[in-house]
N, C-alpha and C positions, 0 to 999 in steps of 0.2 A: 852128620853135621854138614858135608860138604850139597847133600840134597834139598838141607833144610837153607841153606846157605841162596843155594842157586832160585828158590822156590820163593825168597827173600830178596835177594834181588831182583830176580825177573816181575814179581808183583810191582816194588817199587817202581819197574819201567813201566809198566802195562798204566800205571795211574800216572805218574808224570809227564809221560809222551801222550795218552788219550785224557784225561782230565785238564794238562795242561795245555793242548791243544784249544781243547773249549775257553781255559779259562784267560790263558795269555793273548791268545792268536785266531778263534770263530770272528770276534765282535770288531777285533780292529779298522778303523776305518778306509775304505775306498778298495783296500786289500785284506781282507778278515775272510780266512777258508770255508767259514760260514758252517751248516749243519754235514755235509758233504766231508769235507776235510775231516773234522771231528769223526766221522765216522771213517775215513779211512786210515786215522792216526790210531784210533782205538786196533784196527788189524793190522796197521802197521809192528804194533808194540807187540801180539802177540804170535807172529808172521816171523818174528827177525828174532825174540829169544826162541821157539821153538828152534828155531835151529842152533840157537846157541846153549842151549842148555836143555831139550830136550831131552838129550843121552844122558845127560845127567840126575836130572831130577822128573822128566816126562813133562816138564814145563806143563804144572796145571795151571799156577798162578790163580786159581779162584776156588775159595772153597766147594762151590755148587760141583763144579770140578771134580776135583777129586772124591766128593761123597759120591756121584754119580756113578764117577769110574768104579766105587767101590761097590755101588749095588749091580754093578754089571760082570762083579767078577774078573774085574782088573788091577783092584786096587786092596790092598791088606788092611782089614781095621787097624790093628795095631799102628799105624803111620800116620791113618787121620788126624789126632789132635794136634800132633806135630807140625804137619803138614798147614792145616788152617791158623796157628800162631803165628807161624814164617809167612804165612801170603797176609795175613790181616796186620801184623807189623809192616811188612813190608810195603802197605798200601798208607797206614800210619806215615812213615817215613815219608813217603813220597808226597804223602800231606802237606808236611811241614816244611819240604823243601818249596813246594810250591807256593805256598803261605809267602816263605821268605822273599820269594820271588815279586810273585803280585804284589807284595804290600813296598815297593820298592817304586809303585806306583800312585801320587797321592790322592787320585782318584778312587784307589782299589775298596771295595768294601764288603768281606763275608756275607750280609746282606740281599747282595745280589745269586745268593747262591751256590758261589763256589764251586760250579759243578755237580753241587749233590742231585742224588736221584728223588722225585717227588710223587705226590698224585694232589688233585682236587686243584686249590689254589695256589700251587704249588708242582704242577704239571705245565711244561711248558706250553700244552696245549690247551689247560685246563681240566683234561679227563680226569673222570672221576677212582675212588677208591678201586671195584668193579674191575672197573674196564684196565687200569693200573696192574692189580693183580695177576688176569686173565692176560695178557701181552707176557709180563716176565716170563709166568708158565709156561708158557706155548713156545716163546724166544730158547728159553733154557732148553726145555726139552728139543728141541731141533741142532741146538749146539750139541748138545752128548751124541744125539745121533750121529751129524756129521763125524763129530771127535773120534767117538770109537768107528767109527764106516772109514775114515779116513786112516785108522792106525790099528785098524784089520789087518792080520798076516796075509791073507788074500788081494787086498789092495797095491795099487802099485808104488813100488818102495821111492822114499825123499820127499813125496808130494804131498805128503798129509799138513804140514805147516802153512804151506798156499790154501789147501781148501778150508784149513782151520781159520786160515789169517781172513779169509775173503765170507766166510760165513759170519765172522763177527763184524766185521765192514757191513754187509747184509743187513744183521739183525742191526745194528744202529743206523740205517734208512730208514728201518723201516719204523723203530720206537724210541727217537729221542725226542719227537715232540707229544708220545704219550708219558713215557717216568723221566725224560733224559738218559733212556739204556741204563739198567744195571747188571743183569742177566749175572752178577757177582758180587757176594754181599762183602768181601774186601774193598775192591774197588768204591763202593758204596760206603763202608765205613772211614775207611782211607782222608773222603774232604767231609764227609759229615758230622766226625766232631771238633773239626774246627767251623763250624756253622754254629754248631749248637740248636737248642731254640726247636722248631718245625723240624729242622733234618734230622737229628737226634729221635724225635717224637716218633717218626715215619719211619723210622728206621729198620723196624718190624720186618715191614713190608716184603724189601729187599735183601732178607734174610731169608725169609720162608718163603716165597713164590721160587726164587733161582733154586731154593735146593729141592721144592716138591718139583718143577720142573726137572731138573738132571735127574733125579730116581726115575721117573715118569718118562723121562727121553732112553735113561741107557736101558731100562724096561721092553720097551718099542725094541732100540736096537737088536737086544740079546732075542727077543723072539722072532725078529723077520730074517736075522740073520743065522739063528742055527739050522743046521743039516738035518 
């Protein structure tokens, strides 16, 4: 419980400090962190619990996460389901706290997206289905690699949370203006049923690409890395 605990709140950080970054603090005027910030809020969030709860629960905080770890031979089925209730609540949570927040604002309106992750007319860039799916994949699968390359017994010990924290910084340069990053379908479920509507609909998406990516990435891993 105390694993599923930590796995529970550290999700709720990882959406509240990176989705509320976008949703409270990108757009504000004259001073709004813009796409940048958002993207280093999101490795901020899992930079600072991997240290904090990593010995505790391996701080996966994303399902894509932990199924990866587990096709890579780090992670125990039996824990899975467990494990992705506590992050997908946890993302939940941090939903609604954020909800309470913004809407504290009489401007705020779900509408505008809430931070959900998209494709088509509904990509902050516009990209399409395609090119939507093909990003998560490729994003995910480089995050397991890093993950597990980073928390290698061979690797050098305490750094793995900087390369984890600064790889998911990375991968949000590089695709929030293709889905708005979700490379984790918590995270992504977390502000998208309070959307509803289109982000609900799309939802799909950002369930299946982040997890065929992590099997696809700790795959890569476990083969350039064995002896």
């Amino acid at each position: 419980m105390k694993k599923l605990g930590a796995e529970f709140f550290g999700t709720f950080w990882l959406v509240l400090g990176g989705c509320g970054s976008a949703v409270l603090a990108a757009g504000f005027p004259d001073v709004g962190i813009g796409l940048a910030g958002v993207s280093l809020a999101f490795g901020l969030t899992v930079l600072t619990m991997a240290y904090a709860i990593g010995h505790i629960s391996g701080c996966h905080l994303n399902p894509a996460v932990s199924i990866g770890l587990w096709a890579g031979g780090r992670f125990p089925a039996d824990q899975l389901p467990s494990y992705i209730v506590a992050q997908v609540l946890g993302a939940i949570a941090a939903g609604g706290v954020l909800f309470l927040i913004a809407s504290g604002n009489a401007d705020f309106n779900v509408a505008g997206g809430f931070a959900s992750n998209g494709f088509g007319e509904h990509s902050p860039g516009g990209y399409s289905m395609q090119a939507a799916l093909i990003c998560e994949v490729v994003m995910t699968a480089f995050f397991l690699i890093v993950i597990m390359g980073a928390t290698d017994k061979r690797a050098p010990a305490g750094f793995a949370p900087i390369a984890i924290g600064l790889c998911l910084t990375l991968i949000h340069l590089i695709s929030i203006p293709v889905t708005n990053t979700s490379v984790n379908p918590a995270r992504s479920t977390g502000v998208a049923l309070y959307v509803g509507d289109w982000a609900v609909a799309q939802l799909w998406l950002f369930w299946v690409a982040p997890i065929v990516g992590a099997v696809v990435g700790a795959k890569i891993y476990k083969w350039i890395a064995e002896d």
